[in-house]
CHARMM internal coordinates of N, CA and C (Angstrom, degrees):
IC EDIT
DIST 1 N 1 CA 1.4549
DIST 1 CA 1 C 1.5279
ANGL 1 N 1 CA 1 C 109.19
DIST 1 C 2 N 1.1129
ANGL 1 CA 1 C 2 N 120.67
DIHE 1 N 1 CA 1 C 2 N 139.73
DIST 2 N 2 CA 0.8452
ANGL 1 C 2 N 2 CA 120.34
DIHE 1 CA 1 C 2 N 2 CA 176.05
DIST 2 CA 2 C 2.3004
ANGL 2 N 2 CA 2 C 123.12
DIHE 1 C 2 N 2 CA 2 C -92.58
DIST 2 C 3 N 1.3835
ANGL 2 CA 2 C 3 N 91.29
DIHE 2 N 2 CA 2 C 3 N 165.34
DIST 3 N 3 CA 1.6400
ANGL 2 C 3 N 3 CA 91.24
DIHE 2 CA 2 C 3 N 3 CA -161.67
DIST 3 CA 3 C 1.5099
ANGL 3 N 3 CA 3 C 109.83
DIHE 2 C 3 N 3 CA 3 C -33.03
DIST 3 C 4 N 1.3847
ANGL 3 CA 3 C 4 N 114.65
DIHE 3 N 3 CA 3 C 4 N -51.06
DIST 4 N 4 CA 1.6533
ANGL 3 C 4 N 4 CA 119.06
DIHE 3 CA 3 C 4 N 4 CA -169.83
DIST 4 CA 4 C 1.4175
ANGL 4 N 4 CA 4 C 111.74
DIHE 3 C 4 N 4 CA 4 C -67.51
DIST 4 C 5 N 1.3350
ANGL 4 CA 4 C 5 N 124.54
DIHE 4 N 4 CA 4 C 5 N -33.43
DIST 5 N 5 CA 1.1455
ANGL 4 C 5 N 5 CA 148.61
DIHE 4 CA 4 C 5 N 5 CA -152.62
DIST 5 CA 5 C 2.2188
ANGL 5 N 5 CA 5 C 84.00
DIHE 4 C 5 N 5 CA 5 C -83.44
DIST 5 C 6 N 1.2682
ANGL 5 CA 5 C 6 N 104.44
DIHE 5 N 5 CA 5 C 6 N -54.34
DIST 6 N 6 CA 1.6227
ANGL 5 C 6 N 6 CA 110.86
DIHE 5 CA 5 C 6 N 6 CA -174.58
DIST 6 CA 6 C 1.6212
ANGL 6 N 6 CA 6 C 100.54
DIHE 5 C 6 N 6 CA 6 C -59.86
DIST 6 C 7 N 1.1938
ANGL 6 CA 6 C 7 N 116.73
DIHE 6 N 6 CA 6 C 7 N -31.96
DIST 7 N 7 CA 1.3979
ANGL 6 C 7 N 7 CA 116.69
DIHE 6 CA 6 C 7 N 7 CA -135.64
DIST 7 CA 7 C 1.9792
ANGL 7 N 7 CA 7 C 85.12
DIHE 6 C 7 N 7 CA 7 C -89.45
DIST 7 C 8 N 1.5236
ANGL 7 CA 7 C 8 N 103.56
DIHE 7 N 7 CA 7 C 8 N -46.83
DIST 8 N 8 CA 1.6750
ANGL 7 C 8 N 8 CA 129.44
DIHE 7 CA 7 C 8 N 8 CA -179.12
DIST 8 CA 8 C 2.0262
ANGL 8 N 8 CA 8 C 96.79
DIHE 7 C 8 N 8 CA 8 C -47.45
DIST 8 C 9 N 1.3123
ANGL 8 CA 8 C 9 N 105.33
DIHE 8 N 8 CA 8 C 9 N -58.08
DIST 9 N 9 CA 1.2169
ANGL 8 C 9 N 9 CA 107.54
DIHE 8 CA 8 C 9 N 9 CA -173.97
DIST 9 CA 9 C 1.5577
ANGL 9 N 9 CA 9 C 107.96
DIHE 8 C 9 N 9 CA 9 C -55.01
DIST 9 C 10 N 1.1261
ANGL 9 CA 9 C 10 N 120.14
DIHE 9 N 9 CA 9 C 10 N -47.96
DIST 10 N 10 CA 1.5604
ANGL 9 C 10 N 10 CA 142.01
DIHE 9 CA 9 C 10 N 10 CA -148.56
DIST 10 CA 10 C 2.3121
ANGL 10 N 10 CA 10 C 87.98
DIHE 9 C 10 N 10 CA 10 C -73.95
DIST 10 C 11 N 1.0136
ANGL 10 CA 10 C 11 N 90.99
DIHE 10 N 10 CA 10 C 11 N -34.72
DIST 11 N 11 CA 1.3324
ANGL 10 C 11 N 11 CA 85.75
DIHE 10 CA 10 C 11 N 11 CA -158.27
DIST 11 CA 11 C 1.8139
ANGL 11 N 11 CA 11 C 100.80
DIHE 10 C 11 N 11 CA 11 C -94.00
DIST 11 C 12 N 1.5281
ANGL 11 CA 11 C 12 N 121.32
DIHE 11 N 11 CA 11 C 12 N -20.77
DIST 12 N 12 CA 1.5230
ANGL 11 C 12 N 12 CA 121.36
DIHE 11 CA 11 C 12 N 12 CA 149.37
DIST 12 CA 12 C 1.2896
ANGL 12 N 12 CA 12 C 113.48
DIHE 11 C 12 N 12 CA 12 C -49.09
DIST 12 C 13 N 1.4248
ANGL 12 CA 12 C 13 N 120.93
DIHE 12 N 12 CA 12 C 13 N -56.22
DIST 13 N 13 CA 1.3308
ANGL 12 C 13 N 13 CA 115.15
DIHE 12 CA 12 C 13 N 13 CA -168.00
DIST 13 CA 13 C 1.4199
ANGL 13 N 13 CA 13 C 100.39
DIHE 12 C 13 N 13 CA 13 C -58.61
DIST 13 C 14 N 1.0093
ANGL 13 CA 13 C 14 N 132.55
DIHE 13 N 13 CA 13 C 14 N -53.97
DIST 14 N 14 CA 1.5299
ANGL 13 C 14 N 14 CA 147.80
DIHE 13 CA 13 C 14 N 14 CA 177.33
DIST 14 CA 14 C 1.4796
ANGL 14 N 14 CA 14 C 101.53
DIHE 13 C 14 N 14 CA 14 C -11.34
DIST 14 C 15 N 2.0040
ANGL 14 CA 14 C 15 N 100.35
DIHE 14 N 14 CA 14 C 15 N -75.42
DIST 15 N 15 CA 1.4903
ANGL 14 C 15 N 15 CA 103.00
DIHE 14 CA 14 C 15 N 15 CA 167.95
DIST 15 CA 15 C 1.1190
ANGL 15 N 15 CA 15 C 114.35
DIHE 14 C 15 N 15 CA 15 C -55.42
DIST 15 C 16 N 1.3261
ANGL 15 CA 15 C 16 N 118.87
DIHE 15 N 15 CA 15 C 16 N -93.63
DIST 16 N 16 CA 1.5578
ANGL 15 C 16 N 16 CA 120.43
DIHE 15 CA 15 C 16 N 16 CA 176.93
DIST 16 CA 16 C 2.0625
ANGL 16 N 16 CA 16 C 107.45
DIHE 15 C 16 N 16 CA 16 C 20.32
DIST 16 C 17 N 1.4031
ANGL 16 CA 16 C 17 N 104.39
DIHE 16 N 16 CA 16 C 17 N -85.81
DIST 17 N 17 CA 1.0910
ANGL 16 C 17 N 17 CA 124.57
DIHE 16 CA 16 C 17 N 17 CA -171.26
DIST 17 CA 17 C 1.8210
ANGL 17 N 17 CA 17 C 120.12
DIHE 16 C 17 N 17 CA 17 C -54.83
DIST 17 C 18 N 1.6762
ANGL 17 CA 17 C 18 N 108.15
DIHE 17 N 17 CA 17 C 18 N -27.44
DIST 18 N 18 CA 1.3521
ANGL 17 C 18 N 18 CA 120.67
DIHE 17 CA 17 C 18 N 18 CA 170.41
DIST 18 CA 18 C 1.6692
ANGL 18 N 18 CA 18 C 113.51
DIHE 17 C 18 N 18 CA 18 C -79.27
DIST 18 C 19 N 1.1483
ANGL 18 CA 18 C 19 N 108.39
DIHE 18 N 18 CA 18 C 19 N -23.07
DIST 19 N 19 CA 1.4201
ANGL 18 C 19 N 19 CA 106.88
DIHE 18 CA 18 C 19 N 19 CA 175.36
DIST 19 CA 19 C 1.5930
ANGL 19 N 19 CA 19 C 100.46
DIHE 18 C 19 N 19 CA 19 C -79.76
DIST 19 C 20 N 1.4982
ANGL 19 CA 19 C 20 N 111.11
DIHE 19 N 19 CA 19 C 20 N -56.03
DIST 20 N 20 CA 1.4980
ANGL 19 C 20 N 20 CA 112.46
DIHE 19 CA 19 C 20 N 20 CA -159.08
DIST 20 CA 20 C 1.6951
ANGL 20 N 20 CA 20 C 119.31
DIHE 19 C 20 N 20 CA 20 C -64.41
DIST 20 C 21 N 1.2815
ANGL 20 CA 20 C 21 N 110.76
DIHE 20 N 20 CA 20 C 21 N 4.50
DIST 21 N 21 CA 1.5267
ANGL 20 C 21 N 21 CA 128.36
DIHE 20 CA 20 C 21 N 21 CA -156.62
DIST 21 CA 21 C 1.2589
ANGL 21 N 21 CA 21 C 105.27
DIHE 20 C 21 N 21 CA 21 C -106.72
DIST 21 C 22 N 1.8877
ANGL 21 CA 21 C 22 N 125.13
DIHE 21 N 21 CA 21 C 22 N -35.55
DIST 22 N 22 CA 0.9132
ANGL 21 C 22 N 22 CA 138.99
DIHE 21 CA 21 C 22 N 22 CA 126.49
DIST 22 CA 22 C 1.2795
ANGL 22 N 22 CA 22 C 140.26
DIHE 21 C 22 N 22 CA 22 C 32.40
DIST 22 C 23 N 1.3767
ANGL 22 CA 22 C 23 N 109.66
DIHE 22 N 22 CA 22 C 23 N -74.59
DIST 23 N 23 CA 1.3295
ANGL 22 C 23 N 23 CA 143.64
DIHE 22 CA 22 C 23 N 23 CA -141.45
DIST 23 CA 23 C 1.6931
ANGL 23 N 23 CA 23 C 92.69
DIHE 22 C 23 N 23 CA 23 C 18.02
DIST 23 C 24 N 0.9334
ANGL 23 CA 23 C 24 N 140.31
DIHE 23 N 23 CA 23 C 24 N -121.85
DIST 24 N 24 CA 1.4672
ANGL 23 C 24 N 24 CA 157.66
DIHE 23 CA 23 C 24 N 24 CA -177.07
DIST 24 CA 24 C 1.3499
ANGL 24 N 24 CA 24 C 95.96
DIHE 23 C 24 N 24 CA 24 C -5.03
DIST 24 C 25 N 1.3432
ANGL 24 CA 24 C 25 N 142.80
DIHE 24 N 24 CA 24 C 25 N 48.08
DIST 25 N 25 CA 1.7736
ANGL 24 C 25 N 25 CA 149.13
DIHE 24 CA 24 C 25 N 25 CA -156.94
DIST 25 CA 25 C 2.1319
ANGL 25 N 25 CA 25 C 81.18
DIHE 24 C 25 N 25 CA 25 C -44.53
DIST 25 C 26 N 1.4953
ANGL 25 CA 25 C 26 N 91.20
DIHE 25 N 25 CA 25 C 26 N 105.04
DIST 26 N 26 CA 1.6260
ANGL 25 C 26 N 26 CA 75.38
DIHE 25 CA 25 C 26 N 26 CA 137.60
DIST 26 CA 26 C 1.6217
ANGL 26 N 26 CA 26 C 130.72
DIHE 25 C 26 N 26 CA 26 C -143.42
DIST 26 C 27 N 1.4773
ANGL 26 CA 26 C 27 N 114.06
DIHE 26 N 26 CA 26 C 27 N 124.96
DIST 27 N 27 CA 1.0676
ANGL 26 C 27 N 27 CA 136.14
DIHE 26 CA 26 C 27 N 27 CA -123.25
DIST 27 CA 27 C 2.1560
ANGL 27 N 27 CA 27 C 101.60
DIHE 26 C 27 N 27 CA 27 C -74.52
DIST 27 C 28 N 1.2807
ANGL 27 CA 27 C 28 N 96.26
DIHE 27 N 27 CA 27 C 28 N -7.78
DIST 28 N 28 CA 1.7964
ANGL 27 C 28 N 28 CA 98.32
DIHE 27 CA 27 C 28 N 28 CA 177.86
DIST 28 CA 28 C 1.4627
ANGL 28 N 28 CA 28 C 96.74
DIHE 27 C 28 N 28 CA 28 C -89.49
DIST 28 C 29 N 1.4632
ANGL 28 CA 28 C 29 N 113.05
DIHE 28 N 28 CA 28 C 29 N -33.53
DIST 29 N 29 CA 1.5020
ANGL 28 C 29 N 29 CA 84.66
DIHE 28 CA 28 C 29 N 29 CA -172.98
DIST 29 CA 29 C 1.3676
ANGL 29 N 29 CA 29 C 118.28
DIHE 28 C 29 N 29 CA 29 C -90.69
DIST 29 C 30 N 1.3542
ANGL 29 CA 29 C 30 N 115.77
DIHE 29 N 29 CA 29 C 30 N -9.60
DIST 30 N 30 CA 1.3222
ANGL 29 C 30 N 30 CA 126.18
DIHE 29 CA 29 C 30 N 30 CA 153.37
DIST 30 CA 30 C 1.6162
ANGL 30 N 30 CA 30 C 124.46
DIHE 29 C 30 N 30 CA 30 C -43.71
DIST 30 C 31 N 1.2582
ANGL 30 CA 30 C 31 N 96.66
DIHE 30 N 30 CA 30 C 31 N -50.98
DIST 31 N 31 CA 1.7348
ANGL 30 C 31 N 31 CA 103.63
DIHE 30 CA 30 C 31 N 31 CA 179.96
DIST 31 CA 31 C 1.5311
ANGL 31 N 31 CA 31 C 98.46
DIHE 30 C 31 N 31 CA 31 C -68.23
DIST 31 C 32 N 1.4537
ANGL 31 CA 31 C 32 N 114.83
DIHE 31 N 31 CA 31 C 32 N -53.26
DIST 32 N 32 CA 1.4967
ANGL 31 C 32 N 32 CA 90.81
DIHE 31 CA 31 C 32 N 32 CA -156.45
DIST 32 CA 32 C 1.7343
ANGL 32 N 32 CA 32 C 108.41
DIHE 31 C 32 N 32 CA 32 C -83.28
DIST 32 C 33 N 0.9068
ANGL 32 CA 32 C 33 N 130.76
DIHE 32 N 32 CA 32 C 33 N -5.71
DIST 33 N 33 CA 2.2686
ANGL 32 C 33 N 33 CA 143.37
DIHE 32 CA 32 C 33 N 33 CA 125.43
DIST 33 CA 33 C 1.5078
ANGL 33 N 33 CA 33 C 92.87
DIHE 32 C 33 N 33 CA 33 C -0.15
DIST 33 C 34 N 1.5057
ANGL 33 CA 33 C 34 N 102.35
DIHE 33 N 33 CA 33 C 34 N -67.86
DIST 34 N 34 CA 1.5695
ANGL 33 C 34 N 34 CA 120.81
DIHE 33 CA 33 C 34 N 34 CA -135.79
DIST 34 CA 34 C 1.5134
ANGL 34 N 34 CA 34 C 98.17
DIHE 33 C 34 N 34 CA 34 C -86.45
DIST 34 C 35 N 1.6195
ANGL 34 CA 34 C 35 N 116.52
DIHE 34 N 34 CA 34 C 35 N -37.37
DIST 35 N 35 CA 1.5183
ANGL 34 C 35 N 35 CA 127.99
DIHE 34 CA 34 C 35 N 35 CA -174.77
DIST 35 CA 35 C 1.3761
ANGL 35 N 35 CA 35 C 113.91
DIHE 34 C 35 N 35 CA 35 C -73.58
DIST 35 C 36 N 1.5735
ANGL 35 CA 35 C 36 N 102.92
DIHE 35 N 35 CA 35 C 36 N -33.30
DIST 36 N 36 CA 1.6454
ANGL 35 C 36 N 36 CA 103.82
DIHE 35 CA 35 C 36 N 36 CA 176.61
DIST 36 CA 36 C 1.6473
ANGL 36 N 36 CA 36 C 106.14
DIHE 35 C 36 N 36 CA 36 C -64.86
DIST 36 C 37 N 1.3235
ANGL 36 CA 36 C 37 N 104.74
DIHE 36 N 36 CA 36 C 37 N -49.01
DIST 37 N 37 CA 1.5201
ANGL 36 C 37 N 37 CA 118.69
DIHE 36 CA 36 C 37 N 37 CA -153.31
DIST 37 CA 37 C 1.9371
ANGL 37 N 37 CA 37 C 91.88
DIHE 36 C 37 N 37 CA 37 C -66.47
DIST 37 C 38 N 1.4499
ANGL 37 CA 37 C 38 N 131.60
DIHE 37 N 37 CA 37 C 38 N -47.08
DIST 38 N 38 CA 0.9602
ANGL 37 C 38 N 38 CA 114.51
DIHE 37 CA 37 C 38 N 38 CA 167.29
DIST 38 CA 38 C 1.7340
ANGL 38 N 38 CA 38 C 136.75
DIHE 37 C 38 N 38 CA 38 C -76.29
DIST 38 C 39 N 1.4178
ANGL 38 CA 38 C 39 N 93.48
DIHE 38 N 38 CA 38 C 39 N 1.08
DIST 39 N 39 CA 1.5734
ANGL 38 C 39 N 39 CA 108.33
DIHE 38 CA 38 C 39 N 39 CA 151.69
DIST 39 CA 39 C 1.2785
ANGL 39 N 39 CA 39 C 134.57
DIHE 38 C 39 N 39 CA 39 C -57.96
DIST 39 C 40 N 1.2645
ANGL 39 CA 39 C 40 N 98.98
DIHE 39 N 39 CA 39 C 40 N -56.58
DIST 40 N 40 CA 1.6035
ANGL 39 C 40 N 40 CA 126.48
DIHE 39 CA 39 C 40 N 40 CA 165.32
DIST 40 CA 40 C 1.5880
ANGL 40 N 40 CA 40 C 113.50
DIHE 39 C 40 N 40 CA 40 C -56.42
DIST 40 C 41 N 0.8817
ANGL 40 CA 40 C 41 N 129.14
DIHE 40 N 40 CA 40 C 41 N -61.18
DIST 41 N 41 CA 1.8094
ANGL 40 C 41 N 41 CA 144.21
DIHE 40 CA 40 C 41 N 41 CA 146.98
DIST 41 CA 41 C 1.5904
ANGL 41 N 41 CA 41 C 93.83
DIHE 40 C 41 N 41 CA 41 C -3.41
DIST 41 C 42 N 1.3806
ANGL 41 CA 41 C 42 N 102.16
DIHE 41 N 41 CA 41 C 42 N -103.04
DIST 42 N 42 CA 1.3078
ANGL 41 C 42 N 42 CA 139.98
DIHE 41 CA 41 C 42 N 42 CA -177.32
DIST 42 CA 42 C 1.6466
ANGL 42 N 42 CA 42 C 118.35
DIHE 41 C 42 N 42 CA 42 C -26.80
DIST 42 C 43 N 1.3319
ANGL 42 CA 42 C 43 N 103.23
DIHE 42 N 42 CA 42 C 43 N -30.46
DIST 43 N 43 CA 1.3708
ANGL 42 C 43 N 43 CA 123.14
DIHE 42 CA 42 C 43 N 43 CA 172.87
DIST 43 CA 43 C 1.7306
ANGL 43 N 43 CA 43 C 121.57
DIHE 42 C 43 N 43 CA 43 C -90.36
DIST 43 C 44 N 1.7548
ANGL 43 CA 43 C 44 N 101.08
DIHE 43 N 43 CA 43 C 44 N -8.25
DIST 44 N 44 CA 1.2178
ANGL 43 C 44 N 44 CA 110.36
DIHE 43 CA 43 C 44 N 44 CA 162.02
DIST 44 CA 44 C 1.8516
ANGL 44 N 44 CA 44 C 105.25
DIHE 43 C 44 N 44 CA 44 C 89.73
DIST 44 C 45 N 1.5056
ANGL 44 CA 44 C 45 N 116.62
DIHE 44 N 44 CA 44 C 45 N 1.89
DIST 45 N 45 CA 1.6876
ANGL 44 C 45 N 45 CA 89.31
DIHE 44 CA 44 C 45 N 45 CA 163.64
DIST 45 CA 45 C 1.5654
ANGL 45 N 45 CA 45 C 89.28
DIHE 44 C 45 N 45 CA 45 C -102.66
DIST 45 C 46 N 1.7661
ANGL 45 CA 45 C 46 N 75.47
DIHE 45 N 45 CA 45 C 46 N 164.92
DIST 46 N 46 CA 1.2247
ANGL 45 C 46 N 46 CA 112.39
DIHE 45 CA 45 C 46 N 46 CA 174.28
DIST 46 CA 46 C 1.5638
ANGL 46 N 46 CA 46 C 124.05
DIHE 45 C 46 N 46 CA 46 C -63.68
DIST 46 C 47 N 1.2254
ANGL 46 CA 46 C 47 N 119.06
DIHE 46 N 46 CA 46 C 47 N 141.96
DIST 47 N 47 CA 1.5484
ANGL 46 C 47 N 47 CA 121.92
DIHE 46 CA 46 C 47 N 47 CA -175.42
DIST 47 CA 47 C 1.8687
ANGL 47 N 47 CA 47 C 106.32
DIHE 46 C 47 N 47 CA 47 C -121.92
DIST 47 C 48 N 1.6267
ANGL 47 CA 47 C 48 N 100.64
DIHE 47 N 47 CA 47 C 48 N 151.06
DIST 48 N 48 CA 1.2902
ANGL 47 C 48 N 48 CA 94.85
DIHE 47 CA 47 C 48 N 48 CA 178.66
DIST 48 CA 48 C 1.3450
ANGL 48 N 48 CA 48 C 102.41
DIHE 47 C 48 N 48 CA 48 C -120.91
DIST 48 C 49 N 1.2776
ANGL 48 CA 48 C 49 N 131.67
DIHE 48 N 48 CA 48 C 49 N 104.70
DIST 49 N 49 CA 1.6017
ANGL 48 C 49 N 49 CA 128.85
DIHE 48 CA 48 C 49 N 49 CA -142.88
DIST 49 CA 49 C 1.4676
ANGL 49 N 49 CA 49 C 77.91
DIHE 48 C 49 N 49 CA 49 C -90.95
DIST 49 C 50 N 1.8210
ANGL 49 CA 49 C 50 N 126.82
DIHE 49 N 49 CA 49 C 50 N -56.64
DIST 50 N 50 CA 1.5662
ANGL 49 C 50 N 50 CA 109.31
DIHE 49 CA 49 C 50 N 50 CA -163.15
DIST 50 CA 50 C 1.7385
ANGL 50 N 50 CA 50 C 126.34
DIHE 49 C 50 N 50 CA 50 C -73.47
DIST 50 C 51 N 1.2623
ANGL 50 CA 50 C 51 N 87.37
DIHE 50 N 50 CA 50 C 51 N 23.10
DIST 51 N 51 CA 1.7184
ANGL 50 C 51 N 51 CA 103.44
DIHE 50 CA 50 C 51 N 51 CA 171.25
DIST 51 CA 51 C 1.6472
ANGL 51 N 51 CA 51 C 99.35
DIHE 50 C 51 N 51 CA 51 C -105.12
DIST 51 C 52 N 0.9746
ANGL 51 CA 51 C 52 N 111.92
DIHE 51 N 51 CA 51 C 52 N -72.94
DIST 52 N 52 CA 1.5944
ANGL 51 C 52 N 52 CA 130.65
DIHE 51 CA 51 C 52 N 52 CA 173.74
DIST 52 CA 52 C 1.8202
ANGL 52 N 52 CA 52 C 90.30
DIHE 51 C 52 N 52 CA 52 C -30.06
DIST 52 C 53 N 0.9871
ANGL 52 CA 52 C 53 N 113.80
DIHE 52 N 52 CA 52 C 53 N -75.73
DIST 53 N 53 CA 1.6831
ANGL 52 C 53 N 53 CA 124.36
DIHE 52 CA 52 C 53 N 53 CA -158.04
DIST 53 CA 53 C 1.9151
ANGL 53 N 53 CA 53 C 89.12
DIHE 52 C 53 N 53 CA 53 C -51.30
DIST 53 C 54 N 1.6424
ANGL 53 CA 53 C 54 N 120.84
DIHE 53 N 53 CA 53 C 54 N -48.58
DIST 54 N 54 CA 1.4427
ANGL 53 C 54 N 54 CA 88.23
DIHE 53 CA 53 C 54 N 54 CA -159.71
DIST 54 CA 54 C 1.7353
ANGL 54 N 54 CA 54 C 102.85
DIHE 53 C 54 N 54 CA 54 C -90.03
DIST 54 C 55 N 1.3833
ANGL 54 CA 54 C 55 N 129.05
DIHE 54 N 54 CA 54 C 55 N -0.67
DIST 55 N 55 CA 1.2192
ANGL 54 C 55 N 55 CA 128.41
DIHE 54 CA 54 C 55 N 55 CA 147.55
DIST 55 CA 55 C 1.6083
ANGL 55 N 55 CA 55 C 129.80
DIHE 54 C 55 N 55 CA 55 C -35.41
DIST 55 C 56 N 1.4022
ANGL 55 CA 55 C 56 N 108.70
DIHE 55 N 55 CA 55 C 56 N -40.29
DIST 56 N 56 CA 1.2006
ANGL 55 C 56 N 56 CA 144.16
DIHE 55 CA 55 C 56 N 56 CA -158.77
DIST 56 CA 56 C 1.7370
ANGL 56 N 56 CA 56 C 101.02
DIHE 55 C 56 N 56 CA 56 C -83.76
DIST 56 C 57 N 1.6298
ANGL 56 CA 56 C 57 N 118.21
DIHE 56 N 56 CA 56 C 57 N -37.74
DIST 57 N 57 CA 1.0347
ANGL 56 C 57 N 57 CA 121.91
DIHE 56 CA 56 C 57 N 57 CA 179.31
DIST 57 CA 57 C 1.3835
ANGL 57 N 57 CA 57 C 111.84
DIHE 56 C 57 N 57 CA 57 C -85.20
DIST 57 C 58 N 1.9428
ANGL 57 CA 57 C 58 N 113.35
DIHE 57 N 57 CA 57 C 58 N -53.86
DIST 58 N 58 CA 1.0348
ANGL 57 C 58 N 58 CA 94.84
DIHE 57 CA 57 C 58 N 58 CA 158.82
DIST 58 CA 58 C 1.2599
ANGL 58 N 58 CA 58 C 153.64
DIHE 57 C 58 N 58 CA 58 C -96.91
DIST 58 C 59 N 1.2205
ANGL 58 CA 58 C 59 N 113.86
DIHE 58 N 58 CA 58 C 59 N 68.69
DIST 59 N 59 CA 1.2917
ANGL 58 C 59 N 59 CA 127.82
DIHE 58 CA 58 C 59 N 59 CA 172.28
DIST 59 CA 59 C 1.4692
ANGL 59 N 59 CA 59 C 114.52
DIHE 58 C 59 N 59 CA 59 C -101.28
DIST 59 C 60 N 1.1898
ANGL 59 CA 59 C 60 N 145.58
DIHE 59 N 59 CA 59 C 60 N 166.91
DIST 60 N 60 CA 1.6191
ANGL 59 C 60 N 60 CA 136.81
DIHE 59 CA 59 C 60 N 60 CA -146.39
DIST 60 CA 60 C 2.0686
ANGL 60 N 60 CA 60 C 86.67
DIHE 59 C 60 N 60 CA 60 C -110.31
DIST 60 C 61 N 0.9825
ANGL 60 CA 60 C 61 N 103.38
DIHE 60 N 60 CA 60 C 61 N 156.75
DIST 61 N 61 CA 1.5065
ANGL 60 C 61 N 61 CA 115.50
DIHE 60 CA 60 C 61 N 61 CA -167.61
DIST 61 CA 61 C 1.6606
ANGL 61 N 61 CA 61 C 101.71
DIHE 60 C 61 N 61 CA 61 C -125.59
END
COOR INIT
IC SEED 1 N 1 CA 1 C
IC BUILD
């Protein structure tokens, strides 16, 4: 895979894992998760989704 291709995956799981962590999916605070995080993007820093992602797991559910 290539870098973007890692980076694309890295940042699904990201979601993936913010919804599934959830339990009770609720879907505004999901979006605005998702709106910040492509804010941040968009604004040009860098993100470390597979830090973020295993934060994401362990956190208590």
């Amino acid at each position: 895979m290539s870098t973007y291709e890692v980076g694309a995956f890295e940042a699904l799981e990201w979601a993936w894992n913010l919804l599934r962590v959830q339990g009770d999916v609720n879907v505004e605070d999901a979006t605005k998760h998702i709106q910040e995080m492509l804010f941040t993007l968009g604004s040009g820093t860098q993100v470390n989704f597979r830090q973020r992602t295993g934060a994401l797991r362990a956190s208590p559910q």
